[in-house]
N, C-alpha and C positions, 0 to 999 in steps of 0.2 A: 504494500500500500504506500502510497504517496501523497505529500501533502500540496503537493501541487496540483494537483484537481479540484483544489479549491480557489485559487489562487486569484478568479476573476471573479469573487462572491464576497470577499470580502477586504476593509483597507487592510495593508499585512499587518499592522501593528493587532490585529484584533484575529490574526493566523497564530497561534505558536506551538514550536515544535522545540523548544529547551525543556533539558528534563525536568525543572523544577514542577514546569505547568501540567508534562507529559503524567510525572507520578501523581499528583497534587489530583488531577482532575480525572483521571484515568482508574478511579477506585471509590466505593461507596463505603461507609463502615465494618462491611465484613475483612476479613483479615486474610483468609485463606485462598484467596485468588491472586493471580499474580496479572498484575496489571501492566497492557503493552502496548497505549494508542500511538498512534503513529502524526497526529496532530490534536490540538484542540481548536475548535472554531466560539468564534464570542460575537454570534447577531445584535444585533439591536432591535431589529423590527420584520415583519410579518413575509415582507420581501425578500431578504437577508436569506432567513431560513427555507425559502422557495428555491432560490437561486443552489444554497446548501444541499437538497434532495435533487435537486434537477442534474448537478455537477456528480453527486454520487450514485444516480441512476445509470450516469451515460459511461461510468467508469467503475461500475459494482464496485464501489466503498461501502461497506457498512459503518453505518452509524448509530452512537449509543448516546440517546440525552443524559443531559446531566443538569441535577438540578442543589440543592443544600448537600445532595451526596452522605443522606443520614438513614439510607435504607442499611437495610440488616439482610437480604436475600443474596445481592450480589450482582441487583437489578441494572446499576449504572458503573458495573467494570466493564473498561475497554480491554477486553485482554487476547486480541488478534489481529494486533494494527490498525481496529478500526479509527473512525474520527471523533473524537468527542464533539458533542453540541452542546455546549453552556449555556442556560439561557439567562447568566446572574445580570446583563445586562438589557435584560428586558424586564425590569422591574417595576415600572409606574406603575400610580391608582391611576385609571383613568378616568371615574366619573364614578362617583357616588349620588342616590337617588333614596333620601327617607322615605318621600312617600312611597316609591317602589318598594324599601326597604329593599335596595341591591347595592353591590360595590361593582365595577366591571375592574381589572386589571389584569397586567400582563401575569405571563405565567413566572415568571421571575421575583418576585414580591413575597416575601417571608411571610410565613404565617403571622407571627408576631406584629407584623406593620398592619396585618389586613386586619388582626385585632385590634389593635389601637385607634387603626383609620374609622373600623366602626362606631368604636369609644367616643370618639370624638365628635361624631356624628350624632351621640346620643343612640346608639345600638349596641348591638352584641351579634358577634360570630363565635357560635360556641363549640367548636370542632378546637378541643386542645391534647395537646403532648408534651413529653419529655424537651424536644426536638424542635420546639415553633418557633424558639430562635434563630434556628439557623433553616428549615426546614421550608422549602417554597411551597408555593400555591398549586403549583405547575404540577410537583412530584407528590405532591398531595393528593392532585385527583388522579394523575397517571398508576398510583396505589392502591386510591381508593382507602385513607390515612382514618384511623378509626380513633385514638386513645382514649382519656379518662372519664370521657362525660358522652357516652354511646350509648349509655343505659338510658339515658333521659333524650337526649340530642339526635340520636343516632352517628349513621356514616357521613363522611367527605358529600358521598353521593347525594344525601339527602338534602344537600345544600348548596347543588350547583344548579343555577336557572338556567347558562348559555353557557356556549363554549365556540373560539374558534382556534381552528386546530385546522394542520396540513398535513396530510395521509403522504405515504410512501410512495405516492403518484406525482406527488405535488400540488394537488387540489387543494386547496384554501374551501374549507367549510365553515360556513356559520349558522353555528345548532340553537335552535330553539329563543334566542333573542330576549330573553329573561323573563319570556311570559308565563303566569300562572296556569293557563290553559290554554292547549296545543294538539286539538285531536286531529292531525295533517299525516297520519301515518307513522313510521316506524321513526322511533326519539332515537336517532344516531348518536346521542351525545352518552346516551351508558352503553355504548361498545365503549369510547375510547376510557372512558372513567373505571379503572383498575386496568386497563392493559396493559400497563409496564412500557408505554412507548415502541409497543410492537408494529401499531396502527396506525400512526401517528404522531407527532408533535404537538401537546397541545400550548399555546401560545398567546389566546387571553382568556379567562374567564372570568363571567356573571355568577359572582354568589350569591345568595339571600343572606339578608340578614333578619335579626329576630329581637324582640323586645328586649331591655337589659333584666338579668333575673336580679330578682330579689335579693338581699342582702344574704349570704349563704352560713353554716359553721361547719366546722368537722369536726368528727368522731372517731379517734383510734382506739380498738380494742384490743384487748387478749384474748386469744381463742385455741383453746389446749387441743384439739385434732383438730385433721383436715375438715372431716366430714360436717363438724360444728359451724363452719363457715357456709354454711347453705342453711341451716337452720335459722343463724342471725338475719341473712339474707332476708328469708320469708319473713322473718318477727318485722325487720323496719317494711320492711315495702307493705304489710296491711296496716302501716301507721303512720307513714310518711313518702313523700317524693322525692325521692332521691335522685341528685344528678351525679352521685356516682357510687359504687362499692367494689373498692378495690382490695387484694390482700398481698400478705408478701409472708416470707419465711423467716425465721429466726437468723438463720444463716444470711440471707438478703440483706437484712439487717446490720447483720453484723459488721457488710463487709462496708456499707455505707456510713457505721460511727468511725471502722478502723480509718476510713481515707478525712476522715473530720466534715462530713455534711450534714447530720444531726443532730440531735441530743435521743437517747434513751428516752420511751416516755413513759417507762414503770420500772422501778427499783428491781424487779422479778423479772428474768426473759421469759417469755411464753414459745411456743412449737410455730406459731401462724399469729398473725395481724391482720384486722380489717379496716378498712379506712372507708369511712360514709359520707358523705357532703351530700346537705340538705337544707333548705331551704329553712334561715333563724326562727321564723314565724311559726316551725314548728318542733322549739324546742321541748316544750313542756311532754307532747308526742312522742320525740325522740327519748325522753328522757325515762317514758314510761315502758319505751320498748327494750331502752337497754335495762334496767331495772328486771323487766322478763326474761332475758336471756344470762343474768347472770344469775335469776332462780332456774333456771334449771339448770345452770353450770356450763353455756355454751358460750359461753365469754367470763372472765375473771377478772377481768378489771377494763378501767374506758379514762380516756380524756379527751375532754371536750373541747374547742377552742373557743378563748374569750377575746378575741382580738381579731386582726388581719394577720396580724405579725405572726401570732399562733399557729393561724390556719396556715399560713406559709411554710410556716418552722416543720408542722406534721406533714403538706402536704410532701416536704423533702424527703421523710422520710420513704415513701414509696418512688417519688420524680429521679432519686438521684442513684437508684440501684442499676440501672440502665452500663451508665460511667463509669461506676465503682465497682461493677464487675470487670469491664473491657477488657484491664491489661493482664487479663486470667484466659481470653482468648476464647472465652464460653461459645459452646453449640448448640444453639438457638433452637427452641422448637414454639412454636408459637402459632399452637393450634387449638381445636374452638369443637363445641356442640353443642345442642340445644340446652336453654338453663336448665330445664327437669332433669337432664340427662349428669348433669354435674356431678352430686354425690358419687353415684356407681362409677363413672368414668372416673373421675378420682382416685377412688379405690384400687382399681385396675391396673392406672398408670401409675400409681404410686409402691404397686405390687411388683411390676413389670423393672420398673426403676432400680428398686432396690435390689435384686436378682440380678440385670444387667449392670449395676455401675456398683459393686458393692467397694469398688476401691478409690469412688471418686467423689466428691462433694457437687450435689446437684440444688440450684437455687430456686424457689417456686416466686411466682409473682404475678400476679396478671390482671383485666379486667373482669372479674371473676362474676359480676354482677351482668354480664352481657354474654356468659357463657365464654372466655376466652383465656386462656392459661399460657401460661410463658415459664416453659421447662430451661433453665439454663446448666449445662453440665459444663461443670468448670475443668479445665485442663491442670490432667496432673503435670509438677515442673519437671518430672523424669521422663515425660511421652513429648516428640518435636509436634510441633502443628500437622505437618501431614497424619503421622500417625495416627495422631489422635482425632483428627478427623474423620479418616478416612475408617477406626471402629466405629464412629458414631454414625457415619454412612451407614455400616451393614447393620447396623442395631435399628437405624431408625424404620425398616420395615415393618417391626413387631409392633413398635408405637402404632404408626400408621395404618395399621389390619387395626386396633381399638379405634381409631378415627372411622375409619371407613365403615368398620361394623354398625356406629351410630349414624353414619352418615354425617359423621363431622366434617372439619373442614383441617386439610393440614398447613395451612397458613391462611388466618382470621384477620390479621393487618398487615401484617410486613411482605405483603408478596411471593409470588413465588421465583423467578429471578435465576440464576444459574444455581443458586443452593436445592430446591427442591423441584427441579424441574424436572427430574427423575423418577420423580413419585406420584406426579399428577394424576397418576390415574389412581391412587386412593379417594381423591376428591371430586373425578372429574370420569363420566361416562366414558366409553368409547364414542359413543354418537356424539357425545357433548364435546370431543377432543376433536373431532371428524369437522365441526360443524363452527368450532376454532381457528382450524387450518383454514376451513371454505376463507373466512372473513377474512384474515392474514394474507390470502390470496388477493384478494380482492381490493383491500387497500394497499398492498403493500407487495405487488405481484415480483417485483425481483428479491424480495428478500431484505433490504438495507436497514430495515429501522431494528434496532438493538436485538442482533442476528445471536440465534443460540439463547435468546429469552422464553422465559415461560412453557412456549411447546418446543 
């Protein structure tokens, strides 16, 4: 591959091929891929990235967007001399709308600015993560980016009105134009929202925004088993509206006081933590439900938050496990099934686990309130990275036969991406994989948009 098939697409200073930008941009969060683009491209505008597909169709370059580059699959490594496309400089708001209650901006615009931008506005976009600082808008819907308040909120998807985005053809499409209602036939705009940029570039979107909510508190618990953490579960939800319940592990924990980003929030460690945020106005509610759950011993102790400051301090504790795993190299499993189905699956995998890793320290964590768990198996310091990936490679079948059996999902947010793209078919039909390809075809008939993703 050459980075001179680019060369009439864009001014060069906005071409580069030094290694600093080659490594820097050529790799997403995960670790175990070995990244080798052979350029990086930096559009500005809608044109820009036309001229970029049109230049790599006529000279099969593959190209792989890149966007905050905070995925966990593997989604935005360049690892076959393709081209990277950055879109960090297509980043405006371009038009905000109250009474619509929309934002339109490019796909380059951090989560964190399109929250603010709403703030500002006197709204709320409430699609948040670990990750929204650096994390775009772009690679958000390209994910279909779920985190902490999905129990109340929902997904990414549920909050995109428009989208214009240019397929693997180079067609410039403009979906659905931010309207509430659109019965004109088939809504092209949830193909490209999760496809990982296989389809597409997408390049601005319309999100909706939503009333600001009400002044919020949180609640961390102790919760001595797994299983007791779906019991709390059901206690708040016929008591209160939760916009979120999340848990984490003792170990999680642990490793988040060791790197200094929390405080301990009971003298006692417990087994498991849950973490609730709920709307203040039903504190007294709240209060009677955790009251009930520590008569019957499925929580042992709780703090409440009496501040912002509070709610910040606890919310760290579960926000900053992510980080403070990292330089441990963890193998991500970060998959999902129905909330009834939780307990039993739990069980299973927690059976299945401790069987296969009995020599390894495994960290639980997840949106557990939305049916979504994040298994992370940390790397012993005696096993090198391939290694030890490549056991968790052959182990993760067994996982995946319990996903599949409930008709789970084996990646709930993070995509599937070159890490689990070998297992698609636990989550995914043979027709439904069949009927994948058709569409990959069709937008993207030679192949170029981030080649060796997803199928």
């Amino acid at each position: 591959m050459t980075a001179a098939t680019f060369n009439n697409c864009l001014p060069a200073a906005r071409i580069r091929t030094d290694d600093e930008a080659l490594v820097r941009y050529g790799r997403d969060r995960t670790t175990s891929f070995v990244a080798d683009p052979c350029v990086v491209l930096l559009p500005e505008t809608t044109d820009e990235v036309v001229r970029i597909v049109e230049a790599a169709n006529r000279d099969r370059v593959g190209l792989v967007p890149s966007g905050g580059r905070t995925g966990l699959s593997g989604g935005a490594v360049a690892g076959t001399g393709q081209a990277v496309v950055s879109l960090e400089r297509m980043n405006r708001v371009l038009e905000i709308s109250a009474a619509d209650r929309l934002v339109t901006c490019q796909a380059g615009v951090i989560t964190q600015v399109l929250q603010a931008t709403a703030e500002q506005a006197g709204l709320f976009y409430p699609v948040d993560f670990a990750s929204s600082g650096s994390s775009f808008i772009g690679g958000n819907i390209a994910t279909n980016a779920g985190g902490i308040r999905v129990i109340r909120y929902g997904m990414t998807r549920d909050w995109v009105a428009g989208l214009k985005v240019v397929t693997g053809t180079g067609d410039v499409l403009d979906l659905n134009h931010g309207l509430v209602k659109n019965n004109t036939g088939y809504d092209l705009r949830h193909l490209f929202i999760g496809s990982e940029g296989t389809l597409g570039f997408v390049v601005e979107a319309t999100m909706r925004l939503a009333r600001p909510p009400e002044a919020q508190r949180v609640l961390v618990l102790a919760v001595p088993r797994l299983d007791d953490l779906m019991r709390v579960l059901e206690t708040f939800q016929s008591a209160v509206d939760l916009s979120a319940f999340e848990f984490f592990s003792e170990l999680a924990l642990g490793r988040v006081l060791a790197h200094g980003r929390g405080q301990r929030p009971f003298a006692t460690p417990s087994p498991f933590y849950a973490l609730l945020e709920f709307d203040a106005s039903a504190d007294d509610k709240a209060v009677t439900a955790f009251e009930a759950c520590i008569a019957a011993n499925v929580a042992t102790d709780g703090v409440l938050s009496q501040s912002d400051a509070q709610m910040q301090s606890l919310w760290a504790l579960r926000e900053n496990i992510s980080e403070s795993l990292a330089q441990e190299k963890p193998y991500k499993n970060d998959i999902a099934v129905r909330i009834s189905d939780v307990p039993d699956f739990l069980r299973e995998v927690d059976t299945l686990v401790k069987s296969r890793y009995p020599d390894v320290e495994v960290a639980w964590y997840g949106h557990i309130g939305d049916g979504n768990l994040h298994l992370n198996i940390l790397k012993p310091a005696a096993l090198s990275e391939p290694e030890f990936v490549d056991r968790c490679h052959h182990i993760s079948p067994e996982l995946f036969a319990l996903v599949q059996a409930r008709n789970g999902s084996i990646s709930a947010e993070h995509g599937v991406g070159l890490l689990k793209r070998d297992f698609l078919g636990y989550s995914r039909a043979p027709e439904e994989i069949a009927a994948m390809r058709a569409m990959k075809t069709l937008f993207d008939p030679n192949g170029i948009l981030n080649p060796g993703k997803l199928l």
